[in-house]
C-alpha positions, 0 to 999 in steps of 0.5 A: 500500500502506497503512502498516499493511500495510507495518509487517505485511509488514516484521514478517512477513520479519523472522519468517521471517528469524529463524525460518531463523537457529533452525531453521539452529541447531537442525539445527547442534546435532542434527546434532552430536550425532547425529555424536557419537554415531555416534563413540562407538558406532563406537568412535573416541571411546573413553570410558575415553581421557581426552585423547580426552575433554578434546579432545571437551570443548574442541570440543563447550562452543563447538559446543553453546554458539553453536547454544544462544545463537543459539536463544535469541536468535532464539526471544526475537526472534520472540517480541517480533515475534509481539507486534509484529504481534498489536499492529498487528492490535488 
């Protein structure tokens, strides 16, 4: 195997690696406002009971804010490896 189709093979794992880790976050963050809403519409979040809502606050700035950062990092990370490969093929 030449060394420019290893370098491609390499570069295509590291996509499909990333891309897992996006899609495993985009489902994490789908997936909890789909539960927080569930909550709210069956009422065991009740809007007007504000230690309810300052403990949904608490949970939700980490829970919305890792899936975020880690969507960022892996999109900007296959966009540099998508660079990488079209840089091998010209």
């Amino acid at each position: 195997m030449d060394p420019f189709e290893l370098k491609k093979n390499l570069l295509d794992l590291s996509h499909t690696e990333n891309l897992q880790y996006y899609n495993t976050a985009v489902i994490v963050l789908f997936t909890y406002f789909v539960g927080i809403i569930i909550a709210v519409m069956t009422r065991q979040i009740q809007l007007n009971n504000y230690s309810q809502i300052g403990m949904l606050i608490f949970v939700s700035v980490p829970a919305i804010l890792i899936p975020v950062i880690l969507i960022k990092k892996h999109f900007k990370k296959m966009k540099q490896i998508k660079k990488e490969i079209q840089g091998l093929i010209n």
